[in-house]
Structures are given as structure tokens and as C-alpha cells.
C-alpha positions in Angstrom: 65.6 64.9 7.8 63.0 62.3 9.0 60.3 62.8 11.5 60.4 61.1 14.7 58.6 58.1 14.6 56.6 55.9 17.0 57.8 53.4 19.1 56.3 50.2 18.0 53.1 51.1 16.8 51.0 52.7 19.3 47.5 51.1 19.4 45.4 53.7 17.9 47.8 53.6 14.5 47.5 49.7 14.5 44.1 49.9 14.9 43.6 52.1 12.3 46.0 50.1 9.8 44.1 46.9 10.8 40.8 49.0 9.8 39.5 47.5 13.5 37.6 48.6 16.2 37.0 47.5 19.6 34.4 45.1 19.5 31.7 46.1 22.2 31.9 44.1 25.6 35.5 42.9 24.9 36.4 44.8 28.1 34.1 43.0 29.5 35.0 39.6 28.0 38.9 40.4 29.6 37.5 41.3 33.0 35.9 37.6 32.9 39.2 36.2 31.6 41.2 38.0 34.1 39.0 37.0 36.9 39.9 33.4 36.1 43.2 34.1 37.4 42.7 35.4 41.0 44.2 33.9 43.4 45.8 30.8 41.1 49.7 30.4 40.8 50.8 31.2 37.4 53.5 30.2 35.5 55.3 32.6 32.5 57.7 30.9 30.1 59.1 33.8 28.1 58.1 36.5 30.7 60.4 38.6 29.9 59.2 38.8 25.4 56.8 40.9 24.1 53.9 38.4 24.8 54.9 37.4 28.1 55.7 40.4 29.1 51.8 42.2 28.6 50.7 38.9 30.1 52.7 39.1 33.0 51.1 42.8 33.4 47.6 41.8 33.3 48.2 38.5 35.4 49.8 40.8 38.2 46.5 43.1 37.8 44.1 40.5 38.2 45.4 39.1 41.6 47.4 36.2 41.4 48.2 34.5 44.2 51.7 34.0 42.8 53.6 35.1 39.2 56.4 32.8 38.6 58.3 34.7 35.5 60.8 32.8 33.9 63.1 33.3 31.3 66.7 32.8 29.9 67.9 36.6 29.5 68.7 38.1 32.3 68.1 41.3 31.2 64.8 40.7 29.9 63.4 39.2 33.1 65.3 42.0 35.0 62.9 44.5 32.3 59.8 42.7 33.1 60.3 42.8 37.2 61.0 46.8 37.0 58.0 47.0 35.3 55.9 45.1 37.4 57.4 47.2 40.4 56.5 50.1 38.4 53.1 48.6 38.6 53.0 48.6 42.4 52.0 45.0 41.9 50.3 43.2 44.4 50.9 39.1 43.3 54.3 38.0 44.8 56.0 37.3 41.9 59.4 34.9 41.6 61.5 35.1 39.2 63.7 32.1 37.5 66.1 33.0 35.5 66.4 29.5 33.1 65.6 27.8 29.9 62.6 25.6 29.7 64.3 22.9 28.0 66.4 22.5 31.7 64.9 19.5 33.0 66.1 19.9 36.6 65.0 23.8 36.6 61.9 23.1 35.6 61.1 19.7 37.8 62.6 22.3 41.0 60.2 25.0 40.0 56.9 23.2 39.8 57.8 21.1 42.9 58.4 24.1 44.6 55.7 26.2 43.3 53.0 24.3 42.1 51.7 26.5 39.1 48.1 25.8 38.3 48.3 27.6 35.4 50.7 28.0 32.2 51.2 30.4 29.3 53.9 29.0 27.7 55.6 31.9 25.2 59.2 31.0 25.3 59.9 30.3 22.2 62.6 31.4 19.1 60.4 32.6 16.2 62.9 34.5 14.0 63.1 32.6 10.6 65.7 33.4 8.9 68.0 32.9 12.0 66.8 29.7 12.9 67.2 27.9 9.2 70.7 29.0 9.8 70.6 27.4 13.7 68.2 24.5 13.0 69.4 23.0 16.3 68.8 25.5 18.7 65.1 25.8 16.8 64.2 22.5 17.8 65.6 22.0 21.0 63.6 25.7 21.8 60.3 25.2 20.4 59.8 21.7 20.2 61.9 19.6 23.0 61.8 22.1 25.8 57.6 22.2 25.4 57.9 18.6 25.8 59.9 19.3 29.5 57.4 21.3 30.4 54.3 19.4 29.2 55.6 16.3 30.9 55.9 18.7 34.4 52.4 20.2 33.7 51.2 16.5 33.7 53.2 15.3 36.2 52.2 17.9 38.8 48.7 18.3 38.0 48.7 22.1 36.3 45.1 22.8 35.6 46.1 24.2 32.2 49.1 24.6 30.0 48.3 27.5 27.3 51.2 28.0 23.9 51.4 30.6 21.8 51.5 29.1 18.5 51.8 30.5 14.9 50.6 30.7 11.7 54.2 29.5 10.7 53.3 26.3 12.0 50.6 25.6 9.3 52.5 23.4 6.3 55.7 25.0 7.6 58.6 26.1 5.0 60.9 27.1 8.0 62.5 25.2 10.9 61.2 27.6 13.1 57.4 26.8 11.8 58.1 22.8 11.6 59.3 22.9 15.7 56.6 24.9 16.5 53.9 22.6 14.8 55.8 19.6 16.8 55.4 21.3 19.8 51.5 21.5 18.8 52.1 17.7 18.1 53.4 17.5 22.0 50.1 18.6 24.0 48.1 17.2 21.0 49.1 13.6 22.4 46.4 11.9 24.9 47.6 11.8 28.5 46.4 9.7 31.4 44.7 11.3 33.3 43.9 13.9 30.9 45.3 17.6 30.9 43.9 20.5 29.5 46.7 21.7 27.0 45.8 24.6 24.3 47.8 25.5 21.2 46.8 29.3 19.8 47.8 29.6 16.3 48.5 33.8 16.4 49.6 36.1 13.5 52.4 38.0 13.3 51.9 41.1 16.5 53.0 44.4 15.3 55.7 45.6 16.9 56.9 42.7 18.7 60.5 42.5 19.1 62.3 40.8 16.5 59.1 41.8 13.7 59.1 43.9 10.7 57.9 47.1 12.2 61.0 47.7 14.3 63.5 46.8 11.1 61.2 49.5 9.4 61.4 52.0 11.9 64.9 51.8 12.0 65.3 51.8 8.2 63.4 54.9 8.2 64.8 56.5 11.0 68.1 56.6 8.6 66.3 57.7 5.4 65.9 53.9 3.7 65.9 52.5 1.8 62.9 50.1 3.5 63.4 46.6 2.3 60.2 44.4 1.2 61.1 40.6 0.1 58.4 40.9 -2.5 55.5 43.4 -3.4 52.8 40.9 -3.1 53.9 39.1 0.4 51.3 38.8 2.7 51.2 38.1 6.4 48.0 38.0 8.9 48.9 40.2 11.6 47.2 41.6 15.1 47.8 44.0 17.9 50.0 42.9 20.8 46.2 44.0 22.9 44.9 41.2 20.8 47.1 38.7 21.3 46.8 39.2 25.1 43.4 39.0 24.8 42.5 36.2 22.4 45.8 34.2 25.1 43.3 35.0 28.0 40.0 34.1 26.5 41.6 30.6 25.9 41.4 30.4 30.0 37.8 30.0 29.8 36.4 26.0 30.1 34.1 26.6 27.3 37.2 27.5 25.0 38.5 24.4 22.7 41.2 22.3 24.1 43.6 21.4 21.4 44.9 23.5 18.1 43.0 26.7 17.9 42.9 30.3 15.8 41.7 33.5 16.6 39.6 35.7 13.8 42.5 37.5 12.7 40.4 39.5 9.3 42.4 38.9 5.8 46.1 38.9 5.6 47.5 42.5 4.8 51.0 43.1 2.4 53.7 43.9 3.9 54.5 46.4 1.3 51.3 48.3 2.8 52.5 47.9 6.0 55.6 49.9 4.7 53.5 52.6 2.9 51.8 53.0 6.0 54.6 53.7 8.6 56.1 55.6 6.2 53.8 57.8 5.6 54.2 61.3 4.0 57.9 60.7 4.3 60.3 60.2 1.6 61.6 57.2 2.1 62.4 55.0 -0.5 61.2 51.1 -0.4 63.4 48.5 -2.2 61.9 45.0 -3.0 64.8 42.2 -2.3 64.0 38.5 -2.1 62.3 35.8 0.1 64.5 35.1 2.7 65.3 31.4 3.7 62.3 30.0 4.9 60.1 32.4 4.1 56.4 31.9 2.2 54.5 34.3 0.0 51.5 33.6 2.4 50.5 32.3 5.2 47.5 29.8 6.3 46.1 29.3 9.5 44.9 25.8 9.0 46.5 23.2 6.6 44.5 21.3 4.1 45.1 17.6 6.3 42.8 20.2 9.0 39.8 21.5 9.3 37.1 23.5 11.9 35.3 22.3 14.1 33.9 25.1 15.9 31.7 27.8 13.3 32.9 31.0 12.8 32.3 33.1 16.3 33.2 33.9 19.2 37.3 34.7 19.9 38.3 30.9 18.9 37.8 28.6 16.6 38.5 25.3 17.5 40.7 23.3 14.6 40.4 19.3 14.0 44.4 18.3 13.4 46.6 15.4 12.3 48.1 14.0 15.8 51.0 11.0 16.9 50.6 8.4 18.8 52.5 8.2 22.4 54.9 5.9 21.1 55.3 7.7 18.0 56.1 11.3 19.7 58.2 9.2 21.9 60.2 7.2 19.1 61.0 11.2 17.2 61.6 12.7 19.8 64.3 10.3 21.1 65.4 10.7 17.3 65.6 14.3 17.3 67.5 14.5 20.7 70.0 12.2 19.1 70.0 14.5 16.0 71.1 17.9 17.9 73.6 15.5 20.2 75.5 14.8 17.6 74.9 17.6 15.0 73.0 15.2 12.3 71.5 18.0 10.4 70.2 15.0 7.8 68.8 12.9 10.3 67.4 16.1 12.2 65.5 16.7 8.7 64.2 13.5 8.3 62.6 13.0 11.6 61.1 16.6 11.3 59.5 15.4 8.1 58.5 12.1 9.5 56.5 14.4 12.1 55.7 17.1 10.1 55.2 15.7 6.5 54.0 18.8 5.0 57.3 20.8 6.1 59.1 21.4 2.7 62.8 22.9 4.1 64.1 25.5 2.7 66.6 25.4 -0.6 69.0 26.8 2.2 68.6 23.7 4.4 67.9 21.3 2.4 71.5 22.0 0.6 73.7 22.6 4.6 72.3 18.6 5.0 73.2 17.5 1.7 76.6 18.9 2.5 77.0 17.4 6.1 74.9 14.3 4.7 
């Protein structure tokens, strides 16, 4: 019989599997962040995830003038508003219940609630899934940040904020290629201009839909605990972190743009295993890279480079960019792709945007079928 394990890591143990501490004054660093958001209308894409969730929490704390919280799961944003209650919040808080790639739900929201401020974590992020839904993956990630980056500009939001990902950096997945077009999106020059940030995070232990749940369950059942590959290695960081490094991109002084958190060395996944294992015996079975998946990850590619030195909770990151007319031209493209299930023509305008995405066998072999 197993022992009863943990429910998504609980900070201590991450911290300790990170080999981290709490670096001194970062509670005061997130008072400063949160006090950014008094009395500002904020917007949540996603509110109801992992990462929108926590942000929703501390948003709510810091006294927001309004919380708009949307998302397309009912149940999720149903979660997150029992929670806040739970909270005996004081920001009135709306809730819209609606995909950011609906044009006319998001032009109604921001006309009727004016959000000065973004964090935009909708998103799908699960690989393997989205090489097998390619579509869905770029309509997600890619052309529902452009709805939203057009209403942010349109309305005058002082700042739209994406979570990003390391997956993004010379992407093998679909999911990693939409998410570095949606970088491409608020990377594009605007008239006037608009403050638009891009944070490249690592994978957040625990998150829903991450390894650490899979392995939980696995051991919960005796194993075996499957591991692609003994040597795979992933950067990872606390969903406190995550939070954290989203808020301190509030500050003015923090790079506009593409930027990446110190996240420490990558870790192996196979230590991950060992760790939430533990003194159990639970066996671990190595399988295969999935579809899309790399033996590591990067958080800049070699076409970038920093601009800001090492220090401080970002580090601002020099990247490739399009042209108006050339977002424009793809994006009609790739809209014209997903309307008429083109999975070959989808490809080729990802690559024309993305030249370092290299799809997976997987993909690469559904378009050559459809072609």
C-alpha cells in the first residue's frame, strides 16, 4: 500500500526540490507589485487555470477597483468565484464566461468595462494534445491574443501582460509555435504605442495538466511512473513564482517586449520522479518522447539575445519581429487555414512566421496525408 501523497506539491517540498529559498525583500518586492493594482480595473483571461486563478487571489487582495474573470469553463470560473468568496473579497468582481478568440465578447466586455490592465493566461499548453488538434492550438494561443491585443489597443488598456513559455523558444510543438506567434502579435509596433509584455515561464509544478499530477496519480496506484527518457530536462518554478515574477512585470521599469525570469538550471524529470516518490516503491518505466516533445528546453533562441544583464526578476530579450503587414498577411492565412481544415497550408504559414519551428514526425506526416 502507498502513502498518501500531497496535493500538488506544497511549497515547502518544491522549494526544497528547487534547492531555493526566499530571496530576502521579495515580500516586499510583491507588496510594491500588488500596490500597482489598487483601485485599477483588471482583466483575467484564463481566471479560472492554475495561473489565473493565484492571480485572480492576489489581485482581489490588493484592492482592485474591479476583477473582470473570464474564461471558457464554466466550472472553472464557477471554482475561482467560490474561492474568491471564500476570500471575503472586497474588488467587485464580474465574471464572463467566454473564449478570448470571440470577437463580439470581448469588444462588449472592454466597452463595458474598460480594463486598464491585462494578464492574459488563457491559453492551451498541453503538447501532445495539441499536435493531435493543431487547429484548436492556433486559433487558442495565437489568433485569440490577436482579439484581444487589437481591443487592448483599441480601448486604451494601460498594459496587456502574457504568460509565455519556454516552449515557445525554436518550438518542436504546435503548441510552442502558436505561442511564440502570439509573442509575434504584441511584438508588432502600434500607433499610438501600448505597453504589451510577453513572460517566457518554465514549466509550474503542479499546474493542472503538468507532470506532477500524472505522477501523483501513477503513484497513488503503485506505478509504474512513466519518464519519456532518463536524461529529459525541463526548467521548472513554483506556481508562488510564477505569480510573482507575472506581477513584477507591472512595474514601468520592467522590459516591454519578450522577457524571462531567472529560473536556475533545468532539473530531469526523472529526478523529479525520484523525488515525489520518495521512500516508496514505486517502480519508474522510461517510454519515449511524445509528439512534440524536446530533450530540452531554451529560454532564448540563438536568432535572440539579452539585452538587460543578469539581475533583478527580468531579463529583457532582443527578438526576431513582423512587420504590420506581415502579421497581417499570416494571420489572414492561418484563419483561412483552420476555416477550411488545410493542415498543409496551416504548416506552412506557421513556418513562414516561425522559421525555427521544426513540426513534429507526427505532424509533419497528418499534412502529408491531407496534403
Amino acid at each position: 500500500m502507498t502513502e498518501p501523497l500531497k496535493t500538488h506539491l506544497a511549497s515547502p517540498d518544491c522549494d526544497a526540490f528547487l534547492h531555493r529559498e526566499t530571496p530576502s525583500g521579495s515580500k516586499a518586492g510583491r507588496e510594491q507589485s500588488l500596490a500597482l493594482l489598487s483601485g485599477r480595473r483588471v482583466l483575467i483571461t484564463g481566471a479560472g487555470g492554475c495561473i489565473g486563478s493565484a492571480l485572480a487571489k492576489a489581485v482581489t487582495q490588493a484592492g482592485a477597483r474591479e476583477l473582470i474573470l473570464l474564461d471558457a469553463s464554466e466550472g472553472a470560473l464557477y471554482d475561482i468565484q467560490q474561492t474568491l468568496l471564500g476570500l471575503k473579497m472586497t474588488s467587485p468582481h464580474f465574471l464572463i464566461l467566454a473564449s478570448v478568440s470571440d470577437t463580439a465578447a470581448i469588444t462588449s466586455l472592454f466597452e463595458r468595462h474598460q480594463p486598464e490592465i491585462v494578464f492574459h493566461a488563457a491559453a492551451f499548453k498541453h503538447v501532445p494534445l495539441m499536435e493531435d488538434n493543431p487547429f484548436a492550438a492556433v486559433a487558442n494561443n495565437a489568433l485569440a491574443t490577436h482579439t484581444l491585443a487589437e481591443a487592448v489597443a483599441r480601448y486604451g488598456s494601460d498594459q496587456l501582460l502574457m504568460v509565455s513559455t519556454d516552449k515557445a523558444v525554436a518550438p518542436s510543438s504546435i503548441m510552442g509555435a502558436s505561442k511564440r506567434i502570439a509573442e509575434l502579435i504584441l511584438l508588432v509596433p502600434r500607433t499610438p504605442p501600448v505597453c504589451m509584455k510577453a513572460i517566457r515561464l518554465g514549466n509550474v509544478l503542479g499546474s493542472s495538466g503538468s507532470v506532477v499530477p500524472l505522477f501523483e496519480r501513477q503513484i497513488a496506484q503503485g506505478g509504474p511512473v512513466t519518464v519519456s527518457h532518463p536524461d529529459v530536462r525541463r526548467y521548472f518554478m513554483t506556481l508562488t513564482e510564477a505569480v510573482d515574477t507575472l506581477l513584477s512585470a507591472l512595474s514601468p521599469d520592467s522590459p516591454t517586449g519578450v522577457s524571462v525570469p531567472e529560473l536556475g538550471e533545468p532539473i530531469r524529470i526523472l529526478d523529479l520522479a525520484k523525488f515525489l516518490i520518495g521512500q516508496q516503491q514505486v517502480p519508474i518505466v522510461f517510454t519515449e518522447l511524445r509528439p512534440g516533445d524536446k530533450m530540452d528546453e531554451s529560454l532564448i533562441s540563438s536568432s535572440e539575445s539579452y539585452r538587460s544583464p543578469l539581475g533583478g526578476s527580468l531579463r529583457a530579450v532582443d527578438s526576431p519581429t513582423l512587420s504590420s503587414d506581415e502579421l497581417s498577411f499570416s494571420l489572414n492565412d492561418l484563419r483561412r487555414a483552420i476555416d477550411q481544415s488545410d493542415l498543409p497550408s496551416l504548416l506552412e504559414t506557421v513556418q513562414r512566421m516561425v522559421p525555427e519551428y521544426r513540426p513534429s514526425r507526427a505532424l509533419a506526416s497528418a499534412a502529408m496525408v491531407n496534403a
